[in-house]
GUPA-917075 format. One record per residue (C-alpha): residue in three letters; z negated, y, x negated. Coordinates in steps of 0.2 Angstrom, whole numbers. Layout:
BEGIN
<rec><res>ALA</res><c3>Z</c3><c2>Y</c2><c1>X</c1></rec>
...
END
This chain:
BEGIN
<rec><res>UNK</res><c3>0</c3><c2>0</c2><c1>0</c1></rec>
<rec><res>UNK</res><c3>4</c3><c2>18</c2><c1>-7</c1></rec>
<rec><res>UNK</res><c3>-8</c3><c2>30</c2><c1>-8</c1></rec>
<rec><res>UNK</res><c3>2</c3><c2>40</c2><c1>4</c1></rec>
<rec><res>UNK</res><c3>0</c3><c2>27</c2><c1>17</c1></rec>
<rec><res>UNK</res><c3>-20</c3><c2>26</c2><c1>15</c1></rec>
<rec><res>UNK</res><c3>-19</c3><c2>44</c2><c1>17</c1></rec>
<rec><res>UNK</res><c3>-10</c3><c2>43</c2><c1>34</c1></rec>
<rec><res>UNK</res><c3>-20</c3><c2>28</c2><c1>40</c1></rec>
<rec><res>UNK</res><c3>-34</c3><c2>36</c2><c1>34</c1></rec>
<rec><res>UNK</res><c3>-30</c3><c2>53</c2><c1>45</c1></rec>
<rec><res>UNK</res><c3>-24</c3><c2>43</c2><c1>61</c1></rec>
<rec><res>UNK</res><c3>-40</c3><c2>33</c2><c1>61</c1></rec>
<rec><res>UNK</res><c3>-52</c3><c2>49</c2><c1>59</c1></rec>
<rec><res>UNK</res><c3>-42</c3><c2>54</c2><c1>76</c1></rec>
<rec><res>UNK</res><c3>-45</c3><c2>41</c2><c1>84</c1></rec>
<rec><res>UNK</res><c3>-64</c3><c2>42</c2><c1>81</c1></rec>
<rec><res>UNK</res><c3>-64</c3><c2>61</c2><c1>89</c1></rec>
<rec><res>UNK</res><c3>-51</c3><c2>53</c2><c1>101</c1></rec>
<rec><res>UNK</res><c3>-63</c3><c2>39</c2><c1>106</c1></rec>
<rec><res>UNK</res><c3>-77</c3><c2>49</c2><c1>108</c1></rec>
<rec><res>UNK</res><c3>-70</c3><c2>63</c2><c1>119</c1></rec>
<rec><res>UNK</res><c3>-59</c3><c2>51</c2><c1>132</c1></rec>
<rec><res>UNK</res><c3>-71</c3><c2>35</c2><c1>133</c1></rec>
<rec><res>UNK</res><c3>-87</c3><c2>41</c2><c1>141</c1></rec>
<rec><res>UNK</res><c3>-88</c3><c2>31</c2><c1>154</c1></rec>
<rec><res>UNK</res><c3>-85</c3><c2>17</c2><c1>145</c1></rec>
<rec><res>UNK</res><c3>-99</c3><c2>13</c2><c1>132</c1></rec>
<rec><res>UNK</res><c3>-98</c3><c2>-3</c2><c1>124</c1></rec>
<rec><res>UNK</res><c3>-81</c3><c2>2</c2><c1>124</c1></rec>
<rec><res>UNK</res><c3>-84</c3><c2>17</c2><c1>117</c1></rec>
<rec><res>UNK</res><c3>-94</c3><c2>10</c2><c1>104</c1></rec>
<rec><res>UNK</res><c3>-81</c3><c2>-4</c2><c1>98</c1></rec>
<rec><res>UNK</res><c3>-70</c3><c2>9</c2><c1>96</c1></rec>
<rec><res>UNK</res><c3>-80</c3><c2>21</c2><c1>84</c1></rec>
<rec><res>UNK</res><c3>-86</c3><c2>7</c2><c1>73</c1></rec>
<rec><res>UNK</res><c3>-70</c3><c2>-3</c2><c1>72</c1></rec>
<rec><res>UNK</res><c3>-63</c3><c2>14</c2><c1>66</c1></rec>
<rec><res>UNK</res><c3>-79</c3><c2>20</c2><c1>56</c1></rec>
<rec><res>UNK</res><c3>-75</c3><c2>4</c2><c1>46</c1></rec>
<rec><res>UNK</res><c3>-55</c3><c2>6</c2><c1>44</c1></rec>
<rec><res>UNK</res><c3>-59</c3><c2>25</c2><c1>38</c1></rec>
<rec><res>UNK</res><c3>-72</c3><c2>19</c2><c1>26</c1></rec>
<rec><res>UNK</res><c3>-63</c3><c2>4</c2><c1>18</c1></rec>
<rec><res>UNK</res><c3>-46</c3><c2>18</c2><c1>16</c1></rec>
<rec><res>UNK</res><c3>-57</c3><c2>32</c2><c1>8</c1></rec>
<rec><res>UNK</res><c3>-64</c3><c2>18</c2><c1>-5</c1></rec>
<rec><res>UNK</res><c3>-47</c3><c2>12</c2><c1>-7</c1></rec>
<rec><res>UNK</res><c3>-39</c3><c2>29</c2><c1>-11</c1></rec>
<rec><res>UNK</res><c3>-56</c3><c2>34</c2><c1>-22</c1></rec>
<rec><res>UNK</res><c3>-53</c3><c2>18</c2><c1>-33</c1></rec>
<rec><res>UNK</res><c3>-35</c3><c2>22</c2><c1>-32</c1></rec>
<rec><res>UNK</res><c3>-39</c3><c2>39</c2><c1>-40</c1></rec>
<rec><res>UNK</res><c3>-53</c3><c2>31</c2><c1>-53</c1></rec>
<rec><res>UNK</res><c3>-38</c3><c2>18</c2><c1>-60</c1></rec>
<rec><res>UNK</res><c3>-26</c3><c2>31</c2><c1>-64</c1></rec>
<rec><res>UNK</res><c3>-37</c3><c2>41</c2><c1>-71</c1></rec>
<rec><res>UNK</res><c3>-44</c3><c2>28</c2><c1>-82</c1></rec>
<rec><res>UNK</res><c3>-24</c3><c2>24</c2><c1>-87</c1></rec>
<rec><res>UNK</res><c3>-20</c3><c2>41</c2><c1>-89</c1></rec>
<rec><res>UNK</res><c3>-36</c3><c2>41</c2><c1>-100</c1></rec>
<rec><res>UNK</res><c3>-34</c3><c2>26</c2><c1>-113</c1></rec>
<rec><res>UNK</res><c3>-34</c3><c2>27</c2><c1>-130</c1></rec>
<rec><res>UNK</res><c3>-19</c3><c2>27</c2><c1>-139</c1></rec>
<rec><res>UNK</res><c3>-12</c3><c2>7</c2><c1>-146</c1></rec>
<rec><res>UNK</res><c3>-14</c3><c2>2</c2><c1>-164</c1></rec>
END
């Protein structure tokens, strides 16, 4: 998966957790699915594109070959 794509999932997820909670009062377990089935997609995203970043910065970073 690109980094681009994380980034998108990663938006479209964190809009559906505001979405979730504004349509889907009526509905609580519902309701409740919904934010921590996307509270887990955005988390696993954002740790995916932070180790993204720390990689290639740690490649960027190596010392130069013998």
């Amino acid at each position: 998966m690109t980094l681009g794509t994380a980034a998108l999932l990663l938006a479209a997820a964190v809009v559906g957790l505001v979405l979730s909670c504004k349509t889907l009062r009526e509905r609580r377990a519902l309701r409740t699915a919904c934010i921590v089935l996307l509270a887990l997609i955005a988390l696993v995203l954002a740790g995916y594109m932070g180790l993204t970043a720390l990689f290639v910065d740690a490649v960027r970073n190596q010392p130069p070959a013998p």
